[in-house]
C-alpha positions as protocol buffer text, in pm:
chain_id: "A"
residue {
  index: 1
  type: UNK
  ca { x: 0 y: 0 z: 0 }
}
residue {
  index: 2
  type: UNK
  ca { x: 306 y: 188 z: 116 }
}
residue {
  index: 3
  type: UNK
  ca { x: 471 y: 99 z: -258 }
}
residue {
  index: 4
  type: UNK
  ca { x: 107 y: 237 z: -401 }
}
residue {
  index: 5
  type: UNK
  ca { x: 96 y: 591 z: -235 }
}
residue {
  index: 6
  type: UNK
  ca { x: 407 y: 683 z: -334 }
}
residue {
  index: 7
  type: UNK
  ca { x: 369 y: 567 z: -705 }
}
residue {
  index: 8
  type: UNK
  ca { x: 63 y: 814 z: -729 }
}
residue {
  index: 9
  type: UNK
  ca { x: 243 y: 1068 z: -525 }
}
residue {
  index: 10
  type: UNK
  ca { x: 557 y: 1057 z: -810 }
}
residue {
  index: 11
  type: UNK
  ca { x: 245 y: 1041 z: -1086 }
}
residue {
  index: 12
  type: UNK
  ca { x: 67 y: 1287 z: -944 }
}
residue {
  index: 13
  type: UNK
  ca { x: 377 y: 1591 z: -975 }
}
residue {
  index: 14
  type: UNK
  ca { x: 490 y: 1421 z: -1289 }
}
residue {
  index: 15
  type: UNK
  ca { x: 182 y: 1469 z: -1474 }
}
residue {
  index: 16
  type: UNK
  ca { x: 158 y: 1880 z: -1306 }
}
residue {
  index: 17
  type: UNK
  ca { x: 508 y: 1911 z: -1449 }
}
residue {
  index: 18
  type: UNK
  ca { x: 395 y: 1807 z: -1773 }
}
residue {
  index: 19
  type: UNK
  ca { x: 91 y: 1979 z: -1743 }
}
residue {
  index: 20
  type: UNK
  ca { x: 302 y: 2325 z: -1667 }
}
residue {
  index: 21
  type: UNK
  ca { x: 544 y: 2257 z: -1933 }
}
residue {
  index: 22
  type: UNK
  ca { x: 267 y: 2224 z: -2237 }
}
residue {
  index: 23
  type: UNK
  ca { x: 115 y: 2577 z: -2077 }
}
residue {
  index: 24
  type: UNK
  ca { x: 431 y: 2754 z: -2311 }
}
residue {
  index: 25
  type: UNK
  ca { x: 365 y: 2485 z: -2608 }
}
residue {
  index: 26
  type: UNK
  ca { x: 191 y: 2849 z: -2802 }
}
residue {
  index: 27
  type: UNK
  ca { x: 365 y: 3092 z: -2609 }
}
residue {
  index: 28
  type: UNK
  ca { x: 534 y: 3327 z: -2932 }
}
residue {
  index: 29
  type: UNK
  ca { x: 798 y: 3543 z: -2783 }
}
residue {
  index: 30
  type: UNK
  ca { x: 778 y: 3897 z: -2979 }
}
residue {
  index: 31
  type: UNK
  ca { x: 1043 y: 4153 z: -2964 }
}
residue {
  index: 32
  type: UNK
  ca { x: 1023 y: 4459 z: -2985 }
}
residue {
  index: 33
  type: UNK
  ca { x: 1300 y: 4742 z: -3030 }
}
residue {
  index: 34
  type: UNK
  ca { x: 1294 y: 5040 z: -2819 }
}
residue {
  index: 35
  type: UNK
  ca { x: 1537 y: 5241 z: -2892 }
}
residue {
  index: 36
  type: UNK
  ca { x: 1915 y: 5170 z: -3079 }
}
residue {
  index: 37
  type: UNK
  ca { x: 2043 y: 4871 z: -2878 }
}
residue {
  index: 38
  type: UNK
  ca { x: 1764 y: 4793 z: -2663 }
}
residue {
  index: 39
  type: UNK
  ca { x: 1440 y: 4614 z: -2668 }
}
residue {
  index: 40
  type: UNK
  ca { x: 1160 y: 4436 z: -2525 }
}
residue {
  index: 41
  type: UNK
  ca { x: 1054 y: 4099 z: -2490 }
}
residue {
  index: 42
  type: UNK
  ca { x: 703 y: 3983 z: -2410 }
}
residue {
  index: 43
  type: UNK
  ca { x: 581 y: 3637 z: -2400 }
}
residue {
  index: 44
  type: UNK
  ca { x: 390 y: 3469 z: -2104 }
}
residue {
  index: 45
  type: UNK
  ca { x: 473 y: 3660 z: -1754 }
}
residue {
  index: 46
  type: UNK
  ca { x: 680 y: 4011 z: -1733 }
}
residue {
  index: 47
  type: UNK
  ca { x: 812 y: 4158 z: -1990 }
}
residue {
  index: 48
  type: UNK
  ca { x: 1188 y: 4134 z: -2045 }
}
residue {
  index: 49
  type: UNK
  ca { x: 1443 y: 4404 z: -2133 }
}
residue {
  index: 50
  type: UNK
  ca { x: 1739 y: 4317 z: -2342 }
}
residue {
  index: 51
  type: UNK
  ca { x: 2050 y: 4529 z: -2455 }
}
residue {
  index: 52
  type: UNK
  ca { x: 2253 y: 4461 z: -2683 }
}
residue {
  index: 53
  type: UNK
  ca { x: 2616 y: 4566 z: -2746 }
}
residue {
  index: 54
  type: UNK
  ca { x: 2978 y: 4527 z: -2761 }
}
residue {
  index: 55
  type: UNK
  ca { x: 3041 y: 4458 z: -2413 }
}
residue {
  index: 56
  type: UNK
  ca { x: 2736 y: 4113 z: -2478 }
}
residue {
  index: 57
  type: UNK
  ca { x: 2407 y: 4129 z: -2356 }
}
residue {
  index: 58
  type: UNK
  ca { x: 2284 y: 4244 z: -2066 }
}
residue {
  index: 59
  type: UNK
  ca { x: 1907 y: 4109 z: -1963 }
}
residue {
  index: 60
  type: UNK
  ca { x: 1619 y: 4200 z: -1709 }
}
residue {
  index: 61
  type: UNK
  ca { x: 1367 y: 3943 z: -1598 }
}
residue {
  index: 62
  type: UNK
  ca { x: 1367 y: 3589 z: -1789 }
}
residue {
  index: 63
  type: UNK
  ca { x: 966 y: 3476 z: -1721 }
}
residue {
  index: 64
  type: UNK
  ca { x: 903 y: 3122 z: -1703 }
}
residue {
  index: 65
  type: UNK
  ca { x: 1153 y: 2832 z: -1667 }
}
residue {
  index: 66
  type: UNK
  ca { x: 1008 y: 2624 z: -2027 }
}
residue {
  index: 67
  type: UNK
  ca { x: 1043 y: 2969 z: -2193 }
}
residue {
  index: 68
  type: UNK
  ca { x: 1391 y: 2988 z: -2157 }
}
residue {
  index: 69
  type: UNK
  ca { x: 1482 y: 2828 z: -2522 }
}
residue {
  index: 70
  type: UNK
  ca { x: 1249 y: 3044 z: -2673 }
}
residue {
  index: 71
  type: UNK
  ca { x: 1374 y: 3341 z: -2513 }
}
residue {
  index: 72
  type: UNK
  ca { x: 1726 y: 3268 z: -2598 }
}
residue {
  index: 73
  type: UNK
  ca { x: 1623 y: 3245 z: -2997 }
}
residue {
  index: 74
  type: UNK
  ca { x: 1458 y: 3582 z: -2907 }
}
residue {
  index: 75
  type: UNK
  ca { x: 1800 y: 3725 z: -2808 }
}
residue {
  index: 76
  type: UNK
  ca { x: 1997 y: 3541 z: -3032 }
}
residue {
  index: 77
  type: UNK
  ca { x: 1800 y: 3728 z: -3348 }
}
residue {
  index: 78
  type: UNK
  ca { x: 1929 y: 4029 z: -3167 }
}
residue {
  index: 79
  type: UNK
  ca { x: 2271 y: 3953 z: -3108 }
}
residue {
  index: 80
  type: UNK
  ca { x: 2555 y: 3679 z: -3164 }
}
residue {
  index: 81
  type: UNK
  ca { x: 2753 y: 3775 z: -2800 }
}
residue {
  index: 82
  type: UNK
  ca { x: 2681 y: 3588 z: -2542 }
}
residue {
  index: 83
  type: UNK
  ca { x: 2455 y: 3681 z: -2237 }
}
residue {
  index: 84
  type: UNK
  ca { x: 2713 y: 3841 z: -1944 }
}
residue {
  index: 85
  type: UNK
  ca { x: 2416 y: 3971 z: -1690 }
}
residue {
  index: 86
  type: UNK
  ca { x: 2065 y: 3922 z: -1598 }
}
residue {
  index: 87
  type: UNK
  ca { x: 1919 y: 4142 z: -1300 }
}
residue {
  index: 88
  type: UNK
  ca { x: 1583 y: 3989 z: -1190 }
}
residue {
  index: 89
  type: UNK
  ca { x: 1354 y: 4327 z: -1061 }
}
residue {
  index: 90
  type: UNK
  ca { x: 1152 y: 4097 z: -801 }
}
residue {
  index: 91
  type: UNK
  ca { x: 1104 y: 3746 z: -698 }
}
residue {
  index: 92
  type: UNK
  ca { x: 767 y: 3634 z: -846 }
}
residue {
  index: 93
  type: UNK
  ca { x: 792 y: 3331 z: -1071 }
}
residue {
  index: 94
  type: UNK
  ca { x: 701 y: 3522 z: -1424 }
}
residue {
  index: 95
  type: UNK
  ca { x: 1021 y: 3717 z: -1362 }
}
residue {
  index: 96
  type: UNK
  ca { x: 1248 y: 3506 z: -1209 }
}
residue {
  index: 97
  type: UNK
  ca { x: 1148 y: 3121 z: -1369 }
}
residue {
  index: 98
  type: UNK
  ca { x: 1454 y: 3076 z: -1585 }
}
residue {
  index: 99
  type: UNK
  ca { x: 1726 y: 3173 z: -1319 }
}
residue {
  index: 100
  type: UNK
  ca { x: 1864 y: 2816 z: -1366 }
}
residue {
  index: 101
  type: UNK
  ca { x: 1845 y: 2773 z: -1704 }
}
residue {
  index: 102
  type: UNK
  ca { x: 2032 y: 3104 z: -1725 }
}
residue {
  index: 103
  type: UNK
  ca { x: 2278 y: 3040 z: -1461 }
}
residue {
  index: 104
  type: UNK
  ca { x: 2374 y: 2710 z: -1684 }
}
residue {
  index: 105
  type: UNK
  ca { x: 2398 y: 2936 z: -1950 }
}
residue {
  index: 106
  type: UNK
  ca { x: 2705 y: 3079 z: -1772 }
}
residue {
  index: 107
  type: UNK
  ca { x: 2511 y: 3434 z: -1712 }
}
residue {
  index: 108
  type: UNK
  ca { x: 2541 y: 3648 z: -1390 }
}
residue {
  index: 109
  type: UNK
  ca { x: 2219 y: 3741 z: -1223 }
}
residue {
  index: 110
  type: UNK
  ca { x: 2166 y: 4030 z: -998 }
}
residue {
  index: 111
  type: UNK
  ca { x: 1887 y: 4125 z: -767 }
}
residue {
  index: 112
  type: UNK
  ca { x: 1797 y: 4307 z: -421 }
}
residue {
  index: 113
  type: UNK
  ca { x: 1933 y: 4123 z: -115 }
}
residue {
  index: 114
  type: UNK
  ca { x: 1518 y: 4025 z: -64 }
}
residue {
  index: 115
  type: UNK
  ca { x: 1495 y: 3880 z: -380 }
}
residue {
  index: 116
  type: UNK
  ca { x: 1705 y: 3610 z: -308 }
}
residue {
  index: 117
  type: UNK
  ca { x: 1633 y: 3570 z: 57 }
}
residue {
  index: 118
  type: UNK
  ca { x: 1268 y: 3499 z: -81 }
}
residue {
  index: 119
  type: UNK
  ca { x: 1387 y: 3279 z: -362 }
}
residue {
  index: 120
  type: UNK
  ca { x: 1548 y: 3059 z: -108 }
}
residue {
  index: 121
  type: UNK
  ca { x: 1274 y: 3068 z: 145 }
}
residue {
  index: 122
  type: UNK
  ca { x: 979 y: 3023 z: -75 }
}
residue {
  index: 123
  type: UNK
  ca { x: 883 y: 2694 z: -206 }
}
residue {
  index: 124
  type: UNK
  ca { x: 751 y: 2636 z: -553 }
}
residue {
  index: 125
  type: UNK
  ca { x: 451 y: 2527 z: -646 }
}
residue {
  index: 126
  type: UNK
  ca { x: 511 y: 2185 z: -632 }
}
residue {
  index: 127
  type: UNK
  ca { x: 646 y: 2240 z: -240 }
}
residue {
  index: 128
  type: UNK
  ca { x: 1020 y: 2218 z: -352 }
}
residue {
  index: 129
  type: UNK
  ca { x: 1274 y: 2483 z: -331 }
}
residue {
  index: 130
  type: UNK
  ca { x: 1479 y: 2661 z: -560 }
}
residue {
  index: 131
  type: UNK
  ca { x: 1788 y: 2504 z: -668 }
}
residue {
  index: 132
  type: UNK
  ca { x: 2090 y: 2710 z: -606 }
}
residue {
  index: 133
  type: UNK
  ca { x: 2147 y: 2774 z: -996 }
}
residue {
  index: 134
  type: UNK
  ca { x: 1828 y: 3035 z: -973 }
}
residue {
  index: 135
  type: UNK
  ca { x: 1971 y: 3223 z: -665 }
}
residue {
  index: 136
  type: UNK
  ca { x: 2110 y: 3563 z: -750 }
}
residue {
  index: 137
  type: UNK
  ca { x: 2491 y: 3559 z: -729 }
}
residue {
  index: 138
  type: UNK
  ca { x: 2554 y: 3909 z: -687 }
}
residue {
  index: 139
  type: UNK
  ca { x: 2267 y: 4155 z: -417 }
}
residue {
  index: 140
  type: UNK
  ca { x: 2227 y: 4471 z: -349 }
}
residue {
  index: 141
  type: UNK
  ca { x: 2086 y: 4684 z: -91 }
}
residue {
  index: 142
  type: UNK
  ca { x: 1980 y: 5022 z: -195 }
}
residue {
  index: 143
  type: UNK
  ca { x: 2079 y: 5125 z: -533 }
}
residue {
  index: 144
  type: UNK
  ca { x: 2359 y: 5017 z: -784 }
}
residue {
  index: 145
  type: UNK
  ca { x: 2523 y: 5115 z: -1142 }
}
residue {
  index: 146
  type: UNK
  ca { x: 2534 y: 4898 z: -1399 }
}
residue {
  index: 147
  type: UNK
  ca { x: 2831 y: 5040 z: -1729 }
}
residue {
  index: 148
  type: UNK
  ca { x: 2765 y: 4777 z: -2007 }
}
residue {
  index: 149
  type: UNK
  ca { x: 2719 y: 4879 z: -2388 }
}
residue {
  index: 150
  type: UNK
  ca { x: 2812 y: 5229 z: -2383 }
}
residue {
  index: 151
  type: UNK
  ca { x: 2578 y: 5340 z: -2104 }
}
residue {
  index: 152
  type: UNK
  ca { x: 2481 y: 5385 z: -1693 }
}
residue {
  index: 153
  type: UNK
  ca { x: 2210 y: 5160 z: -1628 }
}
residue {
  index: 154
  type: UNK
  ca { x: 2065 y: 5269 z: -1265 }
}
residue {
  index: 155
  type: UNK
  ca { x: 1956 y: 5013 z: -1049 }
}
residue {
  index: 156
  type: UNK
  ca { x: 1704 y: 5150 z: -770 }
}
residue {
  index: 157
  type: UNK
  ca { x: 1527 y: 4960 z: -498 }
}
residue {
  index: 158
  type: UNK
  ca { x: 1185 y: 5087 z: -363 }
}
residue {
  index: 159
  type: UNK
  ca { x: 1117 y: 4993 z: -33 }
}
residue {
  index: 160
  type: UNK
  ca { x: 755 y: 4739 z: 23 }
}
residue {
  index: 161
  type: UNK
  ca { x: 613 y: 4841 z: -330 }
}
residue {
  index: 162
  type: UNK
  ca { x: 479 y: 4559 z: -543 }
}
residue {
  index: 163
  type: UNK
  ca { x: 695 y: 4325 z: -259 }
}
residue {
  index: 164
  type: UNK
  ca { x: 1001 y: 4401 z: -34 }
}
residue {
  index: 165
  type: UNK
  ca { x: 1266 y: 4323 z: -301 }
}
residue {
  index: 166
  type: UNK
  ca { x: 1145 y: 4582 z: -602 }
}
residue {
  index: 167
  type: UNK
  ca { x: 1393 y: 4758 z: -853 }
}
residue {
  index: 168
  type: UNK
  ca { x: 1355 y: 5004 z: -1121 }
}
residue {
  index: 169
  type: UNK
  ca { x: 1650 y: 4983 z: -1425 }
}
residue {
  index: 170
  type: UNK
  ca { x: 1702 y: 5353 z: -1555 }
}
residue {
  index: 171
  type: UNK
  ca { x: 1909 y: 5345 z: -1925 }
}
residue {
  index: 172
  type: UNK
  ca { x: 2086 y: 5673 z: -1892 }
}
residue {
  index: 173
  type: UNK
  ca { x: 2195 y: 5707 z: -2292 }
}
residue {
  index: 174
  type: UNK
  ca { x: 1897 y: 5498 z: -2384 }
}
residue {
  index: 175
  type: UNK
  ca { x: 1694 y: 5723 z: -2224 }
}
residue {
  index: 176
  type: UNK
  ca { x: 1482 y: 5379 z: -2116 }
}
residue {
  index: 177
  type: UNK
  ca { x: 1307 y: 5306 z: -1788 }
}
residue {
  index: 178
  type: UNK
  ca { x: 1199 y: 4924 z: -1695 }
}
residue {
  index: 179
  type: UNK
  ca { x: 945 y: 4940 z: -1398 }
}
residue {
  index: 180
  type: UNK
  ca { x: 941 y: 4567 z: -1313 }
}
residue {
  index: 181
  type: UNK
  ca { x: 564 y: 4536 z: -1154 }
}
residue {
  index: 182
  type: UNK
  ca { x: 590 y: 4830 z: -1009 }
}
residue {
  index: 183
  type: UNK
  ca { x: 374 y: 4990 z: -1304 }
}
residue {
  index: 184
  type: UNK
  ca { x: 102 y: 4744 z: -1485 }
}
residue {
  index: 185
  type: UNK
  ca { x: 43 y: 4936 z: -1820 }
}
residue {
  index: 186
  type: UNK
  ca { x: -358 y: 5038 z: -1817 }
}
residue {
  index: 187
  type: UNK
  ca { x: -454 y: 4800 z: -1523 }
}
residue {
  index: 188
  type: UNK
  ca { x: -473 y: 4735 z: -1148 }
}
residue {
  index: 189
  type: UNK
  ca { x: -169 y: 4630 z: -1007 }
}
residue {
  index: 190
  type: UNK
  ca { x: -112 y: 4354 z: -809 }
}
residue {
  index: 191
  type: UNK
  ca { x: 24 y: 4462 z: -475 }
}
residue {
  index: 192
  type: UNK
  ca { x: 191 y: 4148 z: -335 }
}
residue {
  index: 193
  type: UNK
  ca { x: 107 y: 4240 z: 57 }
}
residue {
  index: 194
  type: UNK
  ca { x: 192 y: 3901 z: 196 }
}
residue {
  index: 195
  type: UNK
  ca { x: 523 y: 3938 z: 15 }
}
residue {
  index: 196
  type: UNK
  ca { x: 625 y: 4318 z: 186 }
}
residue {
  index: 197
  type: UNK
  ca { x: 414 y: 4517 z: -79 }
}
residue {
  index: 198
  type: UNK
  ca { x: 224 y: 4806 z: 40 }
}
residue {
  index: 199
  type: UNK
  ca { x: -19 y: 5111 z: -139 }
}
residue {
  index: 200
  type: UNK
  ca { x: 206 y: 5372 z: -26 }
}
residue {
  index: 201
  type: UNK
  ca { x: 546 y: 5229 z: -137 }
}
residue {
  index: 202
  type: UNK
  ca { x: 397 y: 5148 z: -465 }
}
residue {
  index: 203
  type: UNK
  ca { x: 280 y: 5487 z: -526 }
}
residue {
  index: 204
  type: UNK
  ca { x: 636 y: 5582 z: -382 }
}
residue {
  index: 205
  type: UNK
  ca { x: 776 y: 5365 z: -680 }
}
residue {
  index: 206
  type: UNK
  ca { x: 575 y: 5535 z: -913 }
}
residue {
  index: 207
  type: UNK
  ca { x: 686 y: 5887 z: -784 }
}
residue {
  index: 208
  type: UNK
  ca { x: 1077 y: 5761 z: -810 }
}
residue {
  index: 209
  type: UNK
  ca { x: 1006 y: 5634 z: -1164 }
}
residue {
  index: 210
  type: UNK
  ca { x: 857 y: 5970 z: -1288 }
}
residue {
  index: 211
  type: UNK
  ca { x: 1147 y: 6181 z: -1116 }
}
residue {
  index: 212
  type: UNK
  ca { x: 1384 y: 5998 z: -1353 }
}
residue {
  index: 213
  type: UNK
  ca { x: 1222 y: 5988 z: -1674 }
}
residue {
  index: 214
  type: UNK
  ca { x: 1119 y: 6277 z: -1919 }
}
residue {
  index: 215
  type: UNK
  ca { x: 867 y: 6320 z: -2192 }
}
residue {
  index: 216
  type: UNK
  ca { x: 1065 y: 6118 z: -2457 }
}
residue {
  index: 217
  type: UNK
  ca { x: 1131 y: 5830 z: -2223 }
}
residue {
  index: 218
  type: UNK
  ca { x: 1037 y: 5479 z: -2314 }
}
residue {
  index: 219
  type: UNK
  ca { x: 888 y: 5258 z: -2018 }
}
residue {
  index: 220
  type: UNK
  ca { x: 873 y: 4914 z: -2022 }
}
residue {
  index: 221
  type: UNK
  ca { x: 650 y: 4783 z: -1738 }
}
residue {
  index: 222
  type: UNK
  ca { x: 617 y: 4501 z: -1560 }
}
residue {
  index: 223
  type: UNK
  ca { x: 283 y: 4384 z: -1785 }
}
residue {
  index: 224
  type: UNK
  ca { x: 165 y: 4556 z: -2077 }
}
residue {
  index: 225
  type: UNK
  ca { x: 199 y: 4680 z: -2400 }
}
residue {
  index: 226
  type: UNK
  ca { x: 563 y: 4979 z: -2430 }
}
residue {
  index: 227
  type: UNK
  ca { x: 441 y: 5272 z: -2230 }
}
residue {
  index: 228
  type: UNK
  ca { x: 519 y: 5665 z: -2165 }
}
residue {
  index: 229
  type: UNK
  ca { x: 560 y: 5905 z: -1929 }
}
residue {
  index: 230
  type: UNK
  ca { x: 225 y: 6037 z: -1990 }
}
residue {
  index: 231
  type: UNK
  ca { x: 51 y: 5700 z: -1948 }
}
residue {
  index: 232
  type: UNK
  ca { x: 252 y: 5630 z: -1644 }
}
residue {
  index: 233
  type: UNK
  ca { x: 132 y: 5918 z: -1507 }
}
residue {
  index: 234
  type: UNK
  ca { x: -193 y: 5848 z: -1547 }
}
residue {
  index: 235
  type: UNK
  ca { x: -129 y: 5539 z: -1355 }
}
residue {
  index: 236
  type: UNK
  ca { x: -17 y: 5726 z: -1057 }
}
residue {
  index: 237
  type: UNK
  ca { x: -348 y: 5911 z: -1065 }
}
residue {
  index: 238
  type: UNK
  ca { x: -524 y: 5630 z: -1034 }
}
residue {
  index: 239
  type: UNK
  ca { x: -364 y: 5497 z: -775 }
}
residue {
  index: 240
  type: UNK
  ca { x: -348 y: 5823 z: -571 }
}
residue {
  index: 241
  type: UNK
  ca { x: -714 y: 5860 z: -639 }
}
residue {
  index: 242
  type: UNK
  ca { x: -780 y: 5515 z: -493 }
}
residue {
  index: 243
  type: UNK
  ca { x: -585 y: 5600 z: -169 }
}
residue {
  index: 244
  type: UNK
  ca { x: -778 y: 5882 z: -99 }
}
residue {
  index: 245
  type: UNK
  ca { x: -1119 y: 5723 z: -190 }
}
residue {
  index: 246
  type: UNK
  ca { x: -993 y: 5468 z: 26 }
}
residue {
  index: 247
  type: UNK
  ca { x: -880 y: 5657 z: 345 }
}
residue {
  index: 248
  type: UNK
  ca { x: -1247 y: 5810 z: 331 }
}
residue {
  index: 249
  type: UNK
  ca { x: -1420 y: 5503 z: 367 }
}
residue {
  index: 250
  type: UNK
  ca { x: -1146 y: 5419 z: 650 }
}
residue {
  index: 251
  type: UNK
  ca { x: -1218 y: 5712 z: 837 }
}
residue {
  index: 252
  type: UNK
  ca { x: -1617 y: 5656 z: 803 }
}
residue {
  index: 253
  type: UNK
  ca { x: -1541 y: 5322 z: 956 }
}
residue {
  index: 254
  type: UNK
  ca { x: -1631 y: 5118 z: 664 }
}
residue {
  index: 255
  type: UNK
  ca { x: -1518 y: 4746 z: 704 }
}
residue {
  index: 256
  type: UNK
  ca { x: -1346 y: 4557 z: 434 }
}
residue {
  index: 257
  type: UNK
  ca { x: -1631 y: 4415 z: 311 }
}
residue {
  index: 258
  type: UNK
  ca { x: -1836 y: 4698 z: 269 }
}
residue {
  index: 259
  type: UNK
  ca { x: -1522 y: 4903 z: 73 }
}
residue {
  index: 260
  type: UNK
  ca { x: -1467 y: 4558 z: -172 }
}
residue {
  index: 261
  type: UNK
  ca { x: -1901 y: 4627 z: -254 }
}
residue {
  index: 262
  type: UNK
  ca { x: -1863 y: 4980 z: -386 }
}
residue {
  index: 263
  type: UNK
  ca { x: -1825 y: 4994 z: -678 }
}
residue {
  index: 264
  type: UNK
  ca { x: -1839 y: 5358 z: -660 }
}
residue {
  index: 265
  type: UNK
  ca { x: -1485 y: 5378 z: -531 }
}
residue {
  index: 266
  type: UNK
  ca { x: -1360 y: 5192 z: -869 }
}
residue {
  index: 267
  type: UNK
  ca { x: -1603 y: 5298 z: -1173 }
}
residue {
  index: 268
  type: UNK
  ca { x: -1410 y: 5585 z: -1313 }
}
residue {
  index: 269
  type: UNK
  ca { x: -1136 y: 5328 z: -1382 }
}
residue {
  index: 270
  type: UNK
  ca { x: -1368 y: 5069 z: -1415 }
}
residue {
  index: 271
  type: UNK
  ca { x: -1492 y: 5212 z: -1738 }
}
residue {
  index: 272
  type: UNK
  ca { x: -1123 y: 5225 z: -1841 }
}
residue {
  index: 273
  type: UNK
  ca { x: -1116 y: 4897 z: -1825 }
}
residue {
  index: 274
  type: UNK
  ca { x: -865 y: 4870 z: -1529 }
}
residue {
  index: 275
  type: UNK
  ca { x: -1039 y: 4607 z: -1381 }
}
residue {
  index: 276
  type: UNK
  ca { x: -1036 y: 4333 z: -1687 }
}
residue {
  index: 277
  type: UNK
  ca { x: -636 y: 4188 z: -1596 }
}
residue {
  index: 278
  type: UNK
  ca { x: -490 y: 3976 z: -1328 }
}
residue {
  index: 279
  type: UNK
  ca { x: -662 y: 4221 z: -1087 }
}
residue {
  index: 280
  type: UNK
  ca { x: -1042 y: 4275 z: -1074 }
}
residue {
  index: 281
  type: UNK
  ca { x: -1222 y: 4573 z: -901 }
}
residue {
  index: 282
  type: UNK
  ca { x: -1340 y: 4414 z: -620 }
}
residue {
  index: 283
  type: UNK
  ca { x: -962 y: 4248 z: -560 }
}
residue {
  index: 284
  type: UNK
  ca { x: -849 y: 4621 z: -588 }
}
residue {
  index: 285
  type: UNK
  ca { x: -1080 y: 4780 z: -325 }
}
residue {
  index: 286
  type: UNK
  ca { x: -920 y: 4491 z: -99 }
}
residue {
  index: 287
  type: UNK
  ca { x: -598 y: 4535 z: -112 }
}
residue {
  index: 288
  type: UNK
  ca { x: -634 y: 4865 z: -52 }
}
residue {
  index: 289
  type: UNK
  ca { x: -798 y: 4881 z: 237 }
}
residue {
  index: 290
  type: UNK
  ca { x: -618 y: 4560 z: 369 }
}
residue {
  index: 291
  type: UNK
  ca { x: -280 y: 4794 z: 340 }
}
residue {
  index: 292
  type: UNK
  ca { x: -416 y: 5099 z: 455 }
}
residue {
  index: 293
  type: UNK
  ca { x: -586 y: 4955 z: 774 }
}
residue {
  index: 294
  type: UNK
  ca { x: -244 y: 4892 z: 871 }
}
């Protein structure tokens, strides 16, 4: 019987691994070029940045582990030099799924001292943990440079936005700004609270990202389509607009439930369609209030 349970046990996370795997069978990675020698990558799960140079190429974010071949066709269209450096922007499995297949690839990946505390702590799905091949090699605390292909690329972390390990990449020459999740293009964010993410870091992160950008910049967020300064300050709106819709209901003494019900505090976004991603209206109006409360 003994023999039995474990044979369906081994069955059981073979067939989810297959399962996962054929989720990517479609998945088309497109790439798209943002300005001389960089571009951006979408597929299934945050969108990528990739420069391209002399120096090799130089990576953000690698999605999801069966993507990685894909991916690397991607970049290879792009450029014959090998990958030197990858800097994951968070810890969240749609950013951070290929570390291994990268590390194997002989690239260095970089990340916020949290990003690989929480990579080793955190099980996957299946209840394993991370093998030490997807583990950031190099950390960093508050901010760092980055001089590959003829530019400064600014590393910044923002403390308990989207989580507690959050980093914006700022292309000085490029004049190119990758948000990570800290900015979903045209929708509600998710606001990973259980993680270290809060409402007022995140609208701190969006604050930081507009003070180093201009009118000509090119964002790439974390989800969605290439974006501007103009749309990502829209964004911010919203999600100042929220806070203080928010607050008021707070300060009523509305409960949780009662501030996920109105709809009221949502619909002018709502009828942007804000509410149709990852995040619906109601989910929203929760996590709000969830992080506020506190």
């Amino acid at each position: 019987m003994k023999h039995n349970s474990t044979f369906f046990i081994i069955a059981f996370f073979l067939f989810g691994s297959l399962v996962y795997a054929q989720r990517f069978d479609n998945v088309k990675i497109e790439s798209v070029k943002v300005s001389d020698h960089v571009y951006m990558l979408l597929g299934a799960g945050g969108n990528i940045g990739v420069s391209v140079g002399d120096d090799g190429v130089f990576v953000i974010d690698d999605q999801f582990a069966p993507l990685t071949e894909k991916i690397n066709t991607a970049i290879k269209a792009l450029s014959d030099k090998p990958i030197t450096f990858l800097v994951n922007t968070h810890f969240h499995g749609d950013h951070t799924g290929g570390n291994a297949n990268m590390q194997k690839l002989g690239v260095t990946i970089i990340a916020h001292d949290n990003v690989r505390e929480r990579l080793e702590t955190t099980p996957k799905r299946d209840g394993t943990s991370q093998p030490k091949e997807a583990l950031p090699v190099i950390t960093f605390n508050d901010k760092m440079s980055i001089h590959v292909n003829g530019e400064k690329i600014g590393v910044f972390h923002i403390d308990n936005a989207h989580t507690d390990g959050d980093a914006l990449l700022y292309f000085t020459k490029s004049n190119v700004l990758h948000t990570g999740d800290t900015y979903f293009k045209g929708r509600y964010p998710y606001i990973d609270l259980k993680s270290g993410g809060s409402v007022n870091g995140y609208i701190e992160a969006a604050k930081l990202g507009l003070q180093l950008i201009d009118d000509e910049t090119k964002i790439i967020p974390g989800h969605g389509s290439l974006s501007n300064k103009a749309e990502y300050q829209s964004f911010l709106t919203m999600l100042e607009a929220l806070r203080t819709a928010v607050l008021a209901e707070i300060k009523a003494g509305k409960t949780e439930d009662e501030v996920a019900k109105n709809e009221a505090i949502t619909k002018t976004y709502d009828d942007l369609n804000y509410g149709t991603g990852f995040i619906n209206s109601e989910r929203i109006r929760r996590t709000f209030y969830v992080s506020l409360k506190k």
